[in-house]
BAPALO-873405 format. One record per atom (N, C-alpha, C): x, y, z; residue in three letters. Coordinates in steps of 0.001 Angstrom, whole numbers, padded with zeros to 6 digits, always signed. Layout:
BAPALO-873405
XYZALA/...
This chain:
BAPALO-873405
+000833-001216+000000UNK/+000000+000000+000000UNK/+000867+001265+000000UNK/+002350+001043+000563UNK/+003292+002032+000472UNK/+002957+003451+001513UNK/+003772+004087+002024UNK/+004195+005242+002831UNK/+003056+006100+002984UNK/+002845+006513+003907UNK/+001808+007947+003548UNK/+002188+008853+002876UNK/+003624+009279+002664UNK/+004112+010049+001890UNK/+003916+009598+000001UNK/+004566+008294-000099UNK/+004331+007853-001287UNK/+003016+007509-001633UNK/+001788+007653-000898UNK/+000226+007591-001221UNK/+000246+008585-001563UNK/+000732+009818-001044UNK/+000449+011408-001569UNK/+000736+011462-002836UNK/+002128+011360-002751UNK/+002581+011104-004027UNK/+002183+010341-005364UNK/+001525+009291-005365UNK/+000977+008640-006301UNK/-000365+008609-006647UNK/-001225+009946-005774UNK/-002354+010182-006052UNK/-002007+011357-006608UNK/-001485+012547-006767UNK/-000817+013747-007144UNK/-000789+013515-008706UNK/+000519+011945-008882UNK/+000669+011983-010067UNK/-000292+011163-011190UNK/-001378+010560-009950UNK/-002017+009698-010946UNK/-003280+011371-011659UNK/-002722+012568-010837UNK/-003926+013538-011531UNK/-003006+014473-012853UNK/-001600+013800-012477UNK/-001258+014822-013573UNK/-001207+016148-013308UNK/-000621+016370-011730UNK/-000184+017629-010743UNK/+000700+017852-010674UNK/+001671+019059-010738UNK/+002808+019556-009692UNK/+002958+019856-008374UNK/+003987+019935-008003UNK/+003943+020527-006769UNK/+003438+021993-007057UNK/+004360+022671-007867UNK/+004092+024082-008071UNK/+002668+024071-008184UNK/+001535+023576-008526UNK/+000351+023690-009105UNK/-000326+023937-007581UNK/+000019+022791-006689UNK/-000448+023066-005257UNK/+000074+024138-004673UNK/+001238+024033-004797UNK/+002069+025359-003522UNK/+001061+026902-004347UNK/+001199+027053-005674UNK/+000195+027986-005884UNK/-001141+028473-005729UNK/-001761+027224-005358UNK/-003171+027146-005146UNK/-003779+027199-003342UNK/-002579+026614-002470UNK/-002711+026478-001185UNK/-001599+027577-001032UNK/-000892+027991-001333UNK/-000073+029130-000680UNK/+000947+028698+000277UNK/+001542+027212+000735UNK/+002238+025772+000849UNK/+003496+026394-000080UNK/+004850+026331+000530UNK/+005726+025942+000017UNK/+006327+025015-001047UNK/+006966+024420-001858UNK/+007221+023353-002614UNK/+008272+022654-001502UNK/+008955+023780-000880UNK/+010170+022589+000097UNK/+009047+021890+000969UNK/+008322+022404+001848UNK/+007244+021883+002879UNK/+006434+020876+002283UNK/+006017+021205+001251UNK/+004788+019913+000096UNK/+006128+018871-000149UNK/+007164+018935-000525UNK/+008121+017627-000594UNK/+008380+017037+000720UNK/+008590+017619+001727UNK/+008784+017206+002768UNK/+007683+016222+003273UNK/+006441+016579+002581UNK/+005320+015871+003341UNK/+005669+014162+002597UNK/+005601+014282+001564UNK/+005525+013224+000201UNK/+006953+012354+000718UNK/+008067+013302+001423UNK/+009286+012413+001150UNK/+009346+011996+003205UNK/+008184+012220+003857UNK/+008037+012420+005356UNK/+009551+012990+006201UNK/+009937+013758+005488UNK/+010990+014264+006240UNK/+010383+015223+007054UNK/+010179+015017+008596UNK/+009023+016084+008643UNK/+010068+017089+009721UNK/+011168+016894+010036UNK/+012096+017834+010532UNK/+012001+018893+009420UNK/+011808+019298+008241UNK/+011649+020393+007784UNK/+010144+021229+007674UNK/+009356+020376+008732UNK/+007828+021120+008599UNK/+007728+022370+009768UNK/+007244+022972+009745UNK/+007268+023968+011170UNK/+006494+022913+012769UNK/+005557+022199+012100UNK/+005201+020935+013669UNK/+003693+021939+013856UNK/+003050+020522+014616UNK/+001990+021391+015540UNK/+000769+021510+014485UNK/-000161+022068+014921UNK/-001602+022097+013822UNK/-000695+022647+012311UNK/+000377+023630+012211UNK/+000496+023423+010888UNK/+000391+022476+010518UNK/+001169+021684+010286UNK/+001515+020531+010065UNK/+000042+019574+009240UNK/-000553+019966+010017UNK/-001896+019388+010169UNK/-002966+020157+008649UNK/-002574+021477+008826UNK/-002852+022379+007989UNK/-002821+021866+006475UNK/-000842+021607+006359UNK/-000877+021494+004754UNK/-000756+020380+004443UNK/-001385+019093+005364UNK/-001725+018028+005298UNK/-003412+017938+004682UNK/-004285+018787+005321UNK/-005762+018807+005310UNK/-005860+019576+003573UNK/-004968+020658+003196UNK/-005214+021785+002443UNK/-004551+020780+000691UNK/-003517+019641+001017UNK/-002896+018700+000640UNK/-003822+018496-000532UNK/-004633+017295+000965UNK/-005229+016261+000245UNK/-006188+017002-000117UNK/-007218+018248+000227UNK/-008452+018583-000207UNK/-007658+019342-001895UNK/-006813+019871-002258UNK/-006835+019787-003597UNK/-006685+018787-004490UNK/-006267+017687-004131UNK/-006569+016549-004897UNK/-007739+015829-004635UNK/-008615+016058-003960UNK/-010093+015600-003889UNK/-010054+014071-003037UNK/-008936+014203-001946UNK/-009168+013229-001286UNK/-009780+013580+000657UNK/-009755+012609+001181UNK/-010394+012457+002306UNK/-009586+013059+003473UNK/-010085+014722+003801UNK/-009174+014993+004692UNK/-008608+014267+006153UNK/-010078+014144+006971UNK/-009856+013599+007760UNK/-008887+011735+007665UNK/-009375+011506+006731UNK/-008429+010086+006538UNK/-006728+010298+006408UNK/-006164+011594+005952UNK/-005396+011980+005124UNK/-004236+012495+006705UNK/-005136+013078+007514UNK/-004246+013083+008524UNK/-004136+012465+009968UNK/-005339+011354+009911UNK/-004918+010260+010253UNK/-003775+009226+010068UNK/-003593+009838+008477UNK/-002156+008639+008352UNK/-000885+009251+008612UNK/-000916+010645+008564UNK/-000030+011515+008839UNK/+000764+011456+010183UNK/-000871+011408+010997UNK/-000225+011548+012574UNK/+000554+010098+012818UNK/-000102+008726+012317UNK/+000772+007688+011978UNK/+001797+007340+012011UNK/+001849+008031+010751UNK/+003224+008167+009949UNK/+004508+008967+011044UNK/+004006+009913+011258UNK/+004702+010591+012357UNK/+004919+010168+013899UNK/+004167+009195+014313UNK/+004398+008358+015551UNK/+005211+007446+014681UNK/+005500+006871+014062UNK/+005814+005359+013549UNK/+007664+006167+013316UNK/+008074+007410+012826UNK/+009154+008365+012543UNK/+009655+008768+014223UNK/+009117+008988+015014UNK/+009563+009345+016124UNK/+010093+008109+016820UNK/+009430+006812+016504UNK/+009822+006007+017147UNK/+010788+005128+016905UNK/+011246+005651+015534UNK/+012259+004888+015322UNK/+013661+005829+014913UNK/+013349+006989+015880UNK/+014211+007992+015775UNK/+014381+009014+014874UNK/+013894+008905+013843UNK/+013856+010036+012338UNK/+013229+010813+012408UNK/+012728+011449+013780UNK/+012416+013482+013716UNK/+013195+013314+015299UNK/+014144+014722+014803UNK/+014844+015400+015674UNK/+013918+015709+016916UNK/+012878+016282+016429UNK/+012074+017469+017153UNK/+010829+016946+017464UNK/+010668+017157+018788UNK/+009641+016788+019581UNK/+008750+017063+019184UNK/+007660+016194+018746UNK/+006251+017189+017777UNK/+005239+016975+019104UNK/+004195+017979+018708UNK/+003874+018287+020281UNK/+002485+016960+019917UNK/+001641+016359+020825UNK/+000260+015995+020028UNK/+000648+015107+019022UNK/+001408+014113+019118UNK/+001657+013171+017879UNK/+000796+012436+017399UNK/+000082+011766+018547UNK/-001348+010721+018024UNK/-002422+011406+018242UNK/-001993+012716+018610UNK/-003728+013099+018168UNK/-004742+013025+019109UNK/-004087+012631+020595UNK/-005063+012746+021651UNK/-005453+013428+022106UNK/-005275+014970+022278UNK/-005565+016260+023020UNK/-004944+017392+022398UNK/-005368+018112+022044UNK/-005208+019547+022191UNK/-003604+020240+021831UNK/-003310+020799+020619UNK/-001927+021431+020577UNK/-001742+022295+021594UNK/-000755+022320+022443UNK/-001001+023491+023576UNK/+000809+024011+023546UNK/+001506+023624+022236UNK/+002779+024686+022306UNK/+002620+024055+020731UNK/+003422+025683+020092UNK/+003347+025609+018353UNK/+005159+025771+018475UNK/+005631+025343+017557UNK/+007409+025501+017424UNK/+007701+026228+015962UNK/+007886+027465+016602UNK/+008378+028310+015629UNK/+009090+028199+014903UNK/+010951+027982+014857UNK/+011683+028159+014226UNK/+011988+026811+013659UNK/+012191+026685+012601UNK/+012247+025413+011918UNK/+014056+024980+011657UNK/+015005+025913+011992UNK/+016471+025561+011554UNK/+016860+025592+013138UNK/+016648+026362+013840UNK/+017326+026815+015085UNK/+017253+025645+016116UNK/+018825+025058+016570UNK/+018824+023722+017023UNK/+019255+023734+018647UNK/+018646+025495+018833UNK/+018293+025707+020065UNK/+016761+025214+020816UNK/+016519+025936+022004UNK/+015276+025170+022687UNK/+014581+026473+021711UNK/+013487+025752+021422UNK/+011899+026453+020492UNK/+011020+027035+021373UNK/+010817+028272+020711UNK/+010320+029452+021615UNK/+008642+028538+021454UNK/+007784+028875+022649UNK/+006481+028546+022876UNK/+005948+029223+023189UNK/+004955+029637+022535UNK/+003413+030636+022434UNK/+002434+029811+023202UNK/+001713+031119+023731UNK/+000108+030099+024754UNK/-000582+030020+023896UNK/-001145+029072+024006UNK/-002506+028865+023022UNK/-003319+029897+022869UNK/-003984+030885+023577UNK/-004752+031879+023381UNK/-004274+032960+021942UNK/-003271+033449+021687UNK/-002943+034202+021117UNK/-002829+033306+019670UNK/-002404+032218+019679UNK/-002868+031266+018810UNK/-003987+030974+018182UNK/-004858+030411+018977UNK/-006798+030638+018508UNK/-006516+031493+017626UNK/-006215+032833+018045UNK/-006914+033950+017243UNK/-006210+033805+015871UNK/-004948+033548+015810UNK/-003964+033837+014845UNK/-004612+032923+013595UNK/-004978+031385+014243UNK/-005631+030756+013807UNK/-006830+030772+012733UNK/-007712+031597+013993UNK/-008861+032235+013614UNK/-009021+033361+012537UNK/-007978+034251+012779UNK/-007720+035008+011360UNK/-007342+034077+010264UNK/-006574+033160+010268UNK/-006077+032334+008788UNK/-007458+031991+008457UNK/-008174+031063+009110UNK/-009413+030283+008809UNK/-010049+031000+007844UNK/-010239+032955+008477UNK/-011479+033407+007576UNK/-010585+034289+006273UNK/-009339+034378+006292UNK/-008560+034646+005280UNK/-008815+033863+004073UNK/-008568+032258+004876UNK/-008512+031508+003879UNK/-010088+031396+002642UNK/-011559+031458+003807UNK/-012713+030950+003235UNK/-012687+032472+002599UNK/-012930+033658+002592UNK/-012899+034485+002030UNK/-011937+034161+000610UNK/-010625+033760+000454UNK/-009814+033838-000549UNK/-010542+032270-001550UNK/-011198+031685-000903UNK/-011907+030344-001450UNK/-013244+030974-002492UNK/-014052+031569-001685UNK/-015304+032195-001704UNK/-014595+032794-003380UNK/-013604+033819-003240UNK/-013571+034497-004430UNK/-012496+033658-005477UNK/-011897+032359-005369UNK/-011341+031746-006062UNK/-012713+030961-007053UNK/-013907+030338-006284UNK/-015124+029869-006938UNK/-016129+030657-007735UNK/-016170+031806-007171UNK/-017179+032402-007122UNK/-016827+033905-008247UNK/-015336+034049-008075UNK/-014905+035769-008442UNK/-015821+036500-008057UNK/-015610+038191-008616UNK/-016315+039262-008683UNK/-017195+039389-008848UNK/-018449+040094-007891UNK/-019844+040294-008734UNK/-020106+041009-010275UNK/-020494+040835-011187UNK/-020525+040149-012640UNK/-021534+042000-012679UNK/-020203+043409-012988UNK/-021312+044894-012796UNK/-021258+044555-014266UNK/-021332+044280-015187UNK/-021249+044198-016781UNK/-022600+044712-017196UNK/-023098+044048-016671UNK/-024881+044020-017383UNK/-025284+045343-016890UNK/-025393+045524-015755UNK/-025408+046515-014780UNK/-025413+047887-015714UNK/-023624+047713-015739UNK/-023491+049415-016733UNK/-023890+049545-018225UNK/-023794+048197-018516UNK/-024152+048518-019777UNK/-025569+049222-020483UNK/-026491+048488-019247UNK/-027773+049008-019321UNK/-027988+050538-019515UNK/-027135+051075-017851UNK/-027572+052515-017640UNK/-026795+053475-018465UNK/-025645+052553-019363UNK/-025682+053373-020866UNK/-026304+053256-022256UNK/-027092+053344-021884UNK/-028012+052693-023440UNK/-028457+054050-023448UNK/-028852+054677-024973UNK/-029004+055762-025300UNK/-030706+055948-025490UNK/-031308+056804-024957UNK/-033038+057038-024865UNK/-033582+057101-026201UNK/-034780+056535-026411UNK/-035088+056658-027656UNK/-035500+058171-028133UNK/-035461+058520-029323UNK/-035313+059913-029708UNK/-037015+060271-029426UNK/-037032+061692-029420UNK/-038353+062486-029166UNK/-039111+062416-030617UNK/-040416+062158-030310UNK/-040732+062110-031729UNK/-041562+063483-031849UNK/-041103+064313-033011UNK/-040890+065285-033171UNK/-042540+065772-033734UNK/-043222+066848-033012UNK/-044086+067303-033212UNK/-044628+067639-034000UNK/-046339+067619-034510UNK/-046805+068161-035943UNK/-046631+069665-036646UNK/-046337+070121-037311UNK/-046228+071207-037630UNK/-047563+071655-037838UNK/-048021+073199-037283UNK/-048892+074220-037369UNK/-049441+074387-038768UNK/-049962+074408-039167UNK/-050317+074959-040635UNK/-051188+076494-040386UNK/-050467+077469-041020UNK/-051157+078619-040670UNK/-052076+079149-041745UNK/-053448+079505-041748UNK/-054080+080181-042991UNK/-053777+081265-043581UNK/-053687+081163-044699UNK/-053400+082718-045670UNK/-054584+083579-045811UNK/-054752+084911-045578UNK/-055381+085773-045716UNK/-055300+086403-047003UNK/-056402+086272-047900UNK/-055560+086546-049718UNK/-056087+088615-049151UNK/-055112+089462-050059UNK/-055421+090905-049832UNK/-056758+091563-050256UNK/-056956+092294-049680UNK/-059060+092672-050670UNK/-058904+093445-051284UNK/-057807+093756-052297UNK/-057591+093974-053593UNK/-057200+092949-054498UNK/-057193+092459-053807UNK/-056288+090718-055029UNK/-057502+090407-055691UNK/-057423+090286-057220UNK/-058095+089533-057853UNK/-058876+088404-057496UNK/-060466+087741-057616UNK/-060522+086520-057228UNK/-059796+085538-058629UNK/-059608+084057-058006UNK/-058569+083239-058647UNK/-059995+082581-059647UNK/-059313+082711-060937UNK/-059899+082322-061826UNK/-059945+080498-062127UNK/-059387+079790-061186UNK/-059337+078419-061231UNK/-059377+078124-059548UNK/-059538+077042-059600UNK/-059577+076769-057824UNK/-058501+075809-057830UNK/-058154+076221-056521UNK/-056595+075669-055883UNK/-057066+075020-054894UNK/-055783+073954-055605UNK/-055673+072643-054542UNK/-056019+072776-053237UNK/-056692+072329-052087UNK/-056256+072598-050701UNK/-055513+071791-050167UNK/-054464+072986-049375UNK/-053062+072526-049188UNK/-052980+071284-047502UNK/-052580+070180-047513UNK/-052617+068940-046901UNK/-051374+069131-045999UNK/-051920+069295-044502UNK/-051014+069566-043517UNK/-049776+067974-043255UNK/-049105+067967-042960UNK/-048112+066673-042373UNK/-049163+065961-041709UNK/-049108+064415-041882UNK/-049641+064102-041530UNK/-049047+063728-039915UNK/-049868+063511-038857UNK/-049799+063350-037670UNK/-049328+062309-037271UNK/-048812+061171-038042UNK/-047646+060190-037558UNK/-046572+059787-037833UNK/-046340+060774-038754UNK/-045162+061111-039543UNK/-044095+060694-038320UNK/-042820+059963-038686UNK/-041884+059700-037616UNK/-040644+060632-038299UNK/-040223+061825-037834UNK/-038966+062440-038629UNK/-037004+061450-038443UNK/-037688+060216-037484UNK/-036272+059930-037543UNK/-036442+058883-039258UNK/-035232+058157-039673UNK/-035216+057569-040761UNK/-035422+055821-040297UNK/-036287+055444-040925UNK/-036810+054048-040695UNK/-035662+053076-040794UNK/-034817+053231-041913UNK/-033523+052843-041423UNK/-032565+052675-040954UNK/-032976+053451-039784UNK/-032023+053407-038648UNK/-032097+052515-037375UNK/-031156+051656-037465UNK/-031248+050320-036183UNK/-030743+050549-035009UNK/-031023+050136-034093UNK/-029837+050473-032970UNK/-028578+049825-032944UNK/-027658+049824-032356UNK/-026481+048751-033074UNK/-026707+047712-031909UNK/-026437+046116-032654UNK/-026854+045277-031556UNK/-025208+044947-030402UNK/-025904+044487-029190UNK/-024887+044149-028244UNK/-024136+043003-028515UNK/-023483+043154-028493UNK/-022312+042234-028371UNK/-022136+041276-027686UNK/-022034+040093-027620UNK/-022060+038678-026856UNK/-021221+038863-025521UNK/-021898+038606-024065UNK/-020520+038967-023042UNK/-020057+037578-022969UNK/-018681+037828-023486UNK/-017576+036227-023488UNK/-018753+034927-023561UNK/-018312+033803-023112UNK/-018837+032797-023225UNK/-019231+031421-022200UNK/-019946+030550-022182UNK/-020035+029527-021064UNK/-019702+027873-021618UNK/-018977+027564-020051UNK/-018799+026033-020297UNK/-018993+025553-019694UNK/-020210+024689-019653UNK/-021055+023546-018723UNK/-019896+022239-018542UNK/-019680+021845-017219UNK/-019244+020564-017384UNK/-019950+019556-016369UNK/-020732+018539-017091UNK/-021294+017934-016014UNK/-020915+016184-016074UNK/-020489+015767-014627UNK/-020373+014299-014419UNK/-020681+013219-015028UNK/-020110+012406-015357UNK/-021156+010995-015604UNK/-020746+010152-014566UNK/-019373+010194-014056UNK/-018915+009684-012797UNK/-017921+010503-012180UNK/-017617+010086-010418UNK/-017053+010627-009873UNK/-015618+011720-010555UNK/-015111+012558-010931UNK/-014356+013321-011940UNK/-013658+013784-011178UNK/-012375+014050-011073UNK/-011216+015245-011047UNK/-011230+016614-011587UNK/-011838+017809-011543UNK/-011809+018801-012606UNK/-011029+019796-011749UNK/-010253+020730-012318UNK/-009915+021610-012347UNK/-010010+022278-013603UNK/-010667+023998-013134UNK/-011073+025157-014654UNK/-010324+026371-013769UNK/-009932+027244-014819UNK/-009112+028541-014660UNK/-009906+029723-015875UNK/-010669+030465-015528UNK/-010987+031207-016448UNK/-010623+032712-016742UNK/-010290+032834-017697UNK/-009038+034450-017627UNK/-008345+034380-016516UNK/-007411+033149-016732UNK/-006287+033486-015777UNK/-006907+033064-014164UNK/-008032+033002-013780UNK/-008252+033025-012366UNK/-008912+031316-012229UNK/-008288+030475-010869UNK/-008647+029567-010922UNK/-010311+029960-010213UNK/-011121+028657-010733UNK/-012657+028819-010521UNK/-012977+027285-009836UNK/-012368+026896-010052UNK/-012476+024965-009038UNK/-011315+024463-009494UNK/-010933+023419-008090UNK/-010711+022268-008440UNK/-010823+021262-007270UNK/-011185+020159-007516UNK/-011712+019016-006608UNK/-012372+018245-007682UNK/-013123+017239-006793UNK/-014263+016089-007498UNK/-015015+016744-007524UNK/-015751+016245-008540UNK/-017205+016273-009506UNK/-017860+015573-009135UNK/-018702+014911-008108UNK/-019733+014093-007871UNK/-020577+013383-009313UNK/-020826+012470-009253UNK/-021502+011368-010395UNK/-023070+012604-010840UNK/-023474+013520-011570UNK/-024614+013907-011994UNK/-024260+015408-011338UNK/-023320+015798-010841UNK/-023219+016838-010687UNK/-022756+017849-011680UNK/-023019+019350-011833UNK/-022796+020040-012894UNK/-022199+021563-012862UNK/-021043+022152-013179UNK/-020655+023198-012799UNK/-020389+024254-014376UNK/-021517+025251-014052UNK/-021599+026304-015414UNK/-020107+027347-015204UNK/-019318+027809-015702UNK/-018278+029008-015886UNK/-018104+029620-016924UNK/-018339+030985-016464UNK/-018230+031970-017654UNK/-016744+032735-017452UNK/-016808+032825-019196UNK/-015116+033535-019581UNK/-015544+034717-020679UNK/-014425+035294-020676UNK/-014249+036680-021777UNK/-013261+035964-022518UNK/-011928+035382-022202UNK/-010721+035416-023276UNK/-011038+033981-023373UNK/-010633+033223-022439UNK/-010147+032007-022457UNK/-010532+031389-021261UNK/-010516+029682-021356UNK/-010766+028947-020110UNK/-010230+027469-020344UNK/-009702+026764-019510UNK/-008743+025985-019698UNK/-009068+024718-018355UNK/-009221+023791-019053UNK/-010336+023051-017996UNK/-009021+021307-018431UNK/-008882+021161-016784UNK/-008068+019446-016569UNK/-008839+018471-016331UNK/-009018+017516-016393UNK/-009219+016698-015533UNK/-008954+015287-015473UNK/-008695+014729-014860UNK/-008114+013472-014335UNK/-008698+011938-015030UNK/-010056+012472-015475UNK/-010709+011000-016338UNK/-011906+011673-017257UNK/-010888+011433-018668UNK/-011368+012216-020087UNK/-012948+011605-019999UNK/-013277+010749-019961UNK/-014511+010063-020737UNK/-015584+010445-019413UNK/-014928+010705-018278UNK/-016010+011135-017197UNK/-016784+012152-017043UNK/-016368+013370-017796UNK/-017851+014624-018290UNK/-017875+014632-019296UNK/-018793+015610-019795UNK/-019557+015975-020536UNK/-019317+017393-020784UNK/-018982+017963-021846UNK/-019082+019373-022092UNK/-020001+020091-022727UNK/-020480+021285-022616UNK/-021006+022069-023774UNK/-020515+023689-023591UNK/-020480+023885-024581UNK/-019891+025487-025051UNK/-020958+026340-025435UNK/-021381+027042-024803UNK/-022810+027720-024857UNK/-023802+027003-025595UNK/-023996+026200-024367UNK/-025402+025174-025030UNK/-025408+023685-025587UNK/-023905+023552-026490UNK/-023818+023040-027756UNK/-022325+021794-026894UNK/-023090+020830-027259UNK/-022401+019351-026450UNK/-020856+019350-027602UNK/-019902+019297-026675UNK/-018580+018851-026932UNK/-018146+017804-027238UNK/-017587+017186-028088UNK/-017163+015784-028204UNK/-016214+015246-027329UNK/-016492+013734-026686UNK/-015956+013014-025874UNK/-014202+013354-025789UNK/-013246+013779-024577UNK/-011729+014354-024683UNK/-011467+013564-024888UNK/-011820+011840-024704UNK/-010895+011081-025032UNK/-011323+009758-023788UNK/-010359+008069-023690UNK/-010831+007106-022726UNK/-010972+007801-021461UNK/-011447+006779-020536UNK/-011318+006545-019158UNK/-010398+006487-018204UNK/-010277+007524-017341UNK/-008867+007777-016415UNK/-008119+008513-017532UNK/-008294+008731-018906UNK/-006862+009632-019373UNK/-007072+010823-018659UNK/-005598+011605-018074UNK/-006017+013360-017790UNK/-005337+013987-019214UNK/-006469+014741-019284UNK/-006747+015349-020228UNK/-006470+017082-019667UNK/-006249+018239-020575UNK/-006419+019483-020727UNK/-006438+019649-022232UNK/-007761+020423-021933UNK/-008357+022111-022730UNK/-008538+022787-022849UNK/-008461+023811-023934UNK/-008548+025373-024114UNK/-010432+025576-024499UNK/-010709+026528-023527UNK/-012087+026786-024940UNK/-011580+028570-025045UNK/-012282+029139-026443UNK/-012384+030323-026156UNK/-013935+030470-026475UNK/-014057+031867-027243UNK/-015497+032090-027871UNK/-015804+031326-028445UNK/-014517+031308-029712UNK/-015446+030379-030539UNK/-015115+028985-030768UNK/-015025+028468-029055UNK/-015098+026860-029034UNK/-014049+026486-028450UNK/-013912+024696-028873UNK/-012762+024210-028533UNK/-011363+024768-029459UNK/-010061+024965-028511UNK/-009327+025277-029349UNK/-008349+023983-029642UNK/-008174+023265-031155UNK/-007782+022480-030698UNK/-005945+022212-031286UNK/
């Protein structure tokens, strides 16, 4: 079944991941993410970190946190006991409560210890750092597009009033008219003075959408203009819509397991079962 480290490791690569891909996405080091994979854990800082980019680990590869550092703490009793961490990790199996964090990770002096209280909080700030920076990694910016575009749209023109027709008074010396004249036919009253051929100019398409929905459990990761928008499992019938302006660029771990469409319009199969696959879409489609 192999190492907890080498489980990390061989679920990572069975998605067709980097390290860099995680350390960018969790904000995790690449030395600290090797350290986990190679259990050298004298280079981790110890203590609920530890615990941290163990949980933050496995939840980008769409595995089972709580299982994930269960094997960890394991792994790390099974290393202490056979001498291979220097450093006293506080809470090894996980029975009670971190109640000292170890700061300095090189210094092979005694490790300065913080009370737990000032901790909580420190804690407590990461927590809502983090769901806030989640919230807008899924979700981005509220979408003002429609918004302004509206309250610039230009009013339709005034439709321009009937003209007066004024009577002529002939002079009472003027001759009477030896033929009778036309009577003269005012504008008519629905006359429109703008030109019938004039259209408004139509709007312009805002960027584009890509449905991807399950047929079985899936791996996806999507990045749209540049900003990641998911990544984890896809539940079996589950379905996630994302909209783009330039570009969007969608992984995932088992080609034949969704389903695409590009505004509306079903995508052809990426390819077998379990292949990981990446694609480009833009506007106009797959790029291939």
């Amino acid at each position: 079944m192999g190492s907890f480290g080498e489980r990390l490791q061989r679920e990572r690569e069975m998605r067709g991941i980097t390290l860099e891909e995680i350390a960018e996405a969790t904000k995790i080091g690449t030395r600290s993410l090797r350290a986990l994979e190679e259990q050298d854990f004298d280079k981790l800082p110890g203590g609920i970190f530890n615990k941290g980019f163990v949980r933050a680990y496995s939840r980008y590869l769409g595995l089972d946190e709580e299982q994930a550092v269960a094997d960890y703490l394991a792994a790390l009793a099974e290393a202490q006991a056979a001498g291979k961490v220097t450093r006293q990790e506080p809470n090894a199996s996980g029975g009670g409560p971190d109640r000292n964090i170890f700061i300095s990770e090189d210094d092979d002096s005694e490790p300065m210890r913080l009370p737990l209280g000032p901790i909580a909080v420190l804690v407590l700030i990461a927590v809502l750092l983090y769901s806030g920076w989640r919230y807008y990694r899924l979700h981005g910016l509220p979408n003002l597009r429609h918004v302004r575009a509206a309250s610039q749209q230009p009013s339709p023109p005034a439709k321009a009033a009937p003209l007066a027709v004024q009577p002529q008074t002939a002079p009472a010396n003027a001759p009477a008219a030896t033929t009778p004249q036309p009577a003269a036919h005012p504008p008519s009253l629905g006359a429109n003075p703008v030109s019938r051929g004039a259209v408004p100019p139509a709007q312009q398409a805002d960027g584009f959408a890509v449905r991807v929905k399950a047929k079985e459990d899936t791996w996806v990761s999507i990045v749209a203009d540049g900003k990641p928008m998911m990544s984890g499992m896809l539940p079996l019938g589950a379905e996630k819509t994302v909209h783009a302006q330039r570009s969007l660029v969608l992984k995932t771990g088992n080609a034949a397991g969704v389903e695409l469409f590009h505004n509306g319009k079903l995508v052809p199969t990426l390819g077998s079962g379990r292949e990981v696959k990446t694609v480009e879409f833009t506007a106009a489609g797959l790029r291939q």
